[in-house]
N, C-alpha and C positions, 0 to 999 in steps of 0.2 A: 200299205193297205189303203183302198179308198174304198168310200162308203159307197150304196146306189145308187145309181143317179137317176134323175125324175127326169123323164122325156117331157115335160112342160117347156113351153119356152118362155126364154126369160127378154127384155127391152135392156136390160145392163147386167153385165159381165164381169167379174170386178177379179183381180189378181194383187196381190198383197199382204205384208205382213197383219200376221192377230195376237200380238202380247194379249195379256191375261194384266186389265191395268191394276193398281191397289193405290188409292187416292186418299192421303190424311188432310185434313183441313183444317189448318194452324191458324191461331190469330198473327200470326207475322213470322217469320223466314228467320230459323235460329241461326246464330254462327257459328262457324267454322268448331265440333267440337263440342256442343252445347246441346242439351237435351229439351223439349219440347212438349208438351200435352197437345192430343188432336181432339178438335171440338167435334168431328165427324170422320165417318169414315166410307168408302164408296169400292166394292168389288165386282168390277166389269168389265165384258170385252172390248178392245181398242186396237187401235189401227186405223190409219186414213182409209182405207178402200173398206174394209168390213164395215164401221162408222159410216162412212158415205152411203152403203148400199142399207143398212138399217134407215137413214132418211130417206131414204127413195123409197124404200118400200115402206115407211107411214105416209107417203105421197101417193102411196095405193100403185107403185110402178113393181113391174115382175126382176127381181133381182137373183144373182146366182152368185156362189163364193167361191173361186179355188185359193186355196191356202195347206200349209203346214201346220197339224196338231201333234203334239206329242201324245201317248200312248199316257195319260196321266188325269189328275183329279183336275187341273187348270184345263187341260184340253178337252175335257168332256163339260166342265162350266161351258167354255167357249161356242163348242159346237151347239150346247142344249139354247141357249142364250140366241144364238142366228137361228135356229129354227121358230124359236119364239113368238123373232121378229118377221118371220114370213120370209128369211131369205135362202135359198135354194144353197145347202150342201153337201148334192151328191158327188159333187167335184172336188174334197177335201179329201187331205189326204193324213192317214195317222202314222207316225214316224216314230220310230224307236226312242230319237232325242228327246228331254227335255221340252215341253213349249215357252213358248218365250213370254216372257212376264217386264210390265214397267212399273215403277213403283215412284210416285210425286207426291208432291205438299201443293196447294193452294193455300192462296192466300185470303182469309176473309178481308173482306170490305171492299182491295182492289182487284178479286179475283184470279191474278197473275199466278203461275204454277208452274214447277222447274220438274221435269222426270227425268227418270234414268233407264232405260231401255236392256234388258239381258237377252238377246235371242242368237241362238248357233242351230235353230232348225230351219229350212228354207226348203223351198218349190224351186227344182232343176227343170232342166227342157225335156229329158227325159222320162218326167211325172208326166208331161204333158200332152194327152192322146187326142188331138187335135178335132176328131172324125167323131168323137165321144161327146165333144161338147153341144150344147145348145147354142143355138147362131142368134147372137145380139145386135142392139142396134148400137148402143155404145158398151168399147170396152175399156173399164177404166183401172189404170196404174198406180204405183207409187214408186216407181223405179228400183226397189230394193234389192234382190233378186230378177238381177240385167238379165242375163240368159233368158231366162223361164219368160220374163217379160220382154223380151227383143222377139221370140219366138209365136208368143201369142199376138203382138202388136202386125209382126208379118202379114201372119194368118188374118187380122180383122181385116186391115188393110185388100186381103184375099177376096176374101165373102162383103166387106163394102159397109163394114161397121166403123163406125165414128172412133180413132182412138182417145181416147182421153189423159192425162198424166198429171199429178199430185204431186210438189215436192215444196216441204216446210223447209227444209234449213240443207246445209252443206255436208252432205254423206258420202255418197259412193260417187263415181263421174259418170252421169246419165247422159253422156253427148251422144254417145249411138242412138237412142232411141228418139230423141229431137225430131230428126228428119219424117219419122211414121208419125207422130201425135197432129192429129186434127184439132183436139181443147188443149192448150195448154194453160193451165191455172197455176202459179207458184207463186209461194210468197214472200215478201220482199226480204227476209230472211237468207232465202236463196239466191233468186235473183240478182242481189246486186252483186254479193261477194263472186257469184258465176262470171257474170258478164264484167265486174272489175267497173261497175258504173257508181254512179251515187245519187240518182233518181227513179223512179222506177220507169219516166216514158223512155229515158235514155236504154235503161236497161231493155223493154221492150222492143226498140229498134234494134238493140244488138240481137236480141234472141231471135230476132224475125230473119237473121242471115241462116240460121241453125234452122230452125222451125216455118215450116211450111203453113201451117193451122192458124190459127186463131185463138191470139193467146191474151192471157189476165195475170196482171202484180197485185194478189194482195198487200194492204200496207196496214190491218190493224183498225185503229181507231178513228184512223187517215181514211180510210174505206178499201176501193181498187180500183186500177185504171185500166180500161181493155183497149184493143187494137181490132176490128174486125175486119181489116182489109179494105177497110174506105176512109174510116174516121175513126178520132181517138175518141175512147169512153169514159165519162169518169160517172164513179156511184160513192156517192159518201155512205159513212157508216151511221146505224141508227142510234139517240144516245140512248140505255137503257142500265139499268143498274148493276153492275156487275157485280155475279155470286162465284161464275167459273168461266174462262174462258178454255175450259180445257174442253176440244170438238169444235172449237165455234170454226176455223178451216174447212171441218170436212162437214157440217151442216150446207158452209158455204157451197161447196162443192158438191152436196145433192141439189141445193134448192137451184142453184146453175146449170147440174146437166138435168133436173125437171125441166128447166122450159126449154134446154138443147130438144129433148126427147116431145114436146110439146112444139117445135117449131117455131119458138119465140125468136126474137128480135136479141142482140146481145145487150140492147139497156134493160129489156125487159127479163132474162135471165140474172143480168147483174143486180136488179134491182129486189129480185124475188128471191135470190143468194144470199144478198145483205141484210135479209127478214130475218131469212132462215136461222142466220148465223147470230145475229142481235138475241134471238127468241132461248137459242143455246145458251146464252154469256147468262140466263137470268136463272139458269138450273143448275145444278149439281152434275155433273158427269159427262163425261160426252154421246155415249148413247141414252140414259135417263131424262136426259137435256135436250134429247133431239125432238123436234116440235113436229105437228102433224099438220097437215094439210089445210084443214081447217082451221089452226091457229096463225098459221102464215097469213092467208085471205085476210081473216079479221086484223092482224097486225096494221096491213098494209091500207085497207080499208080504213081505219083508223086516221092511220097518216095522212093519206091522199084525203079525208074530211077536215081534218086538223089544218091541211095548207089550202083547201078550199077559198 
């Protein structure tokens, strides 16, 4: 079953998983075996691309969701939560399964955070009515559901949308969809073990055989390095105190395709990415955490008077 869809048109297009996250927040990482008290606790939706497109749209950009809900009390959280945030879900779809849920500890003090991911419901090609959609300017991935996402990346490819593609760590083998992505942002999690390198410009040059686009390694606290097809880039990261770094990726990856969507320059996307994602590491959650528009500006204002 899908919901209505709103004839608005949306600047970003997003396809990707939406766990139901559940975030306790332990003073330190028990072992193996060992039971724990959480000083906090945090129920909200997650997923690289739904994340992503809740920062775009406190960036005030028109965003839209397709994804898999289960017919359940998590999937109707999830759905009520993106409308919330202003993001267009008449392209979701509710499924008899189960929604998928992840459930982590955070760490106080160093903010580091390990999850565990349960999801068996996903977006087929099939869901996918191609002529129903809103036509975007970028559409953005997480490779999780290849079909569903080889199908749509086509079609942007089709009508002349930017693809975009999201990958944290080593999952599924996303090589088919390489050759369509216009952004490529991964992070060195992926990366290197992909390309079998052990820096990230090395790894970028391998990916650039695969990858036609313009691609970026995050690296963490290291920052990222991009490639834009002339020259290497690099954007250190900002230092800022860290409460959670759980979202701070997919901040980076709105506050990134904001100035792709803005026509910026790729230092100035990398540079307005690594706010974004600093400004995340200092809140709790990854959509609670995700910063607005105007706290980005001020951040960055800050800095650039601070090195004045």
């Amino acid at each position: 079953m899908k919901l209505s869809r709103s004839k608005n048109s949306v600047e970003c297009l997003g396809l990707g998983i939406v766990p139901l996250d559940i975030l306790f927040t332990v003073p330190y990482f028990p072992k193996a075996g060992h039971k724990i008290d959480a000083v906090n606790l945090i129920i909200q939706g997650g997923g690289p691309v739904p994340n992503c497109l809740v920062g775009l749209s406190r960036f005030g950009v028109r965003t839209a969701f397709i994804g898999a809900f289960g017919d359940d009390l998590w999937g109707r959280m999830g759905i009520d939560e993106l409308k919330r945030e202003q993001v267009d879900v008449g392209n979701v779809f509710i499924k008899r399964q189960p929604s998928a849920l992840a459930s982590g500890m955070i760490e106080t003090g160093s903010g580091r955070r390990t999850i565990a991911l349960y999801r068996k419901i996903a977006v087929k090609p099939s869901d996918l009515n191609l002529h129903a959609l809103p036509v975007p300017k970028v559409i953005h991935l997480d490779g999780r559901d290849l079909p569903a996402c080889l199908k749509l990346a086509r079609w942007g490819r089709k009508i002349g949308a930017r693809v975009s593609l999201d990958i944290g760590s080593m999952r599924n083998d996303v090589s088919p969809l390489l050759p369509l992505v216009d952004l490529l942002i991964v992070a060195d999690a992926f990366a290197l073990p992909f390309t079998r390198t052990r820096a990230a410009r090395a790894a970028i040059t391998e990916l650039r055989r695969r990858c036609p686009g313009m691609i970026v390694v995050t690296e963490g606290m290291k920052g990222s390095l991009g490639f834009d097809g002339g020259k290497w880039r690099r954007q250190r990261a900002y230092r800022v105190k860290n409460v959670d770094t759980t979202g701070a990726g997919d901040s980076f990856h709105a506050g990134y395709l904001y100035g792709v969507l803005k026509g910026w320059s790729m230092p100035e996307c990398l540079e307005f990415g690594a706010a974004a994602a600093a400004l995340k590491c200092t809140q709790p959650g990854a959509r609670t955490g995700a910063p607005r528009l105007s706290q980005v500006r001020q951040f960055l204002r800050k800095r650039r008077t601070a090195n004045a």
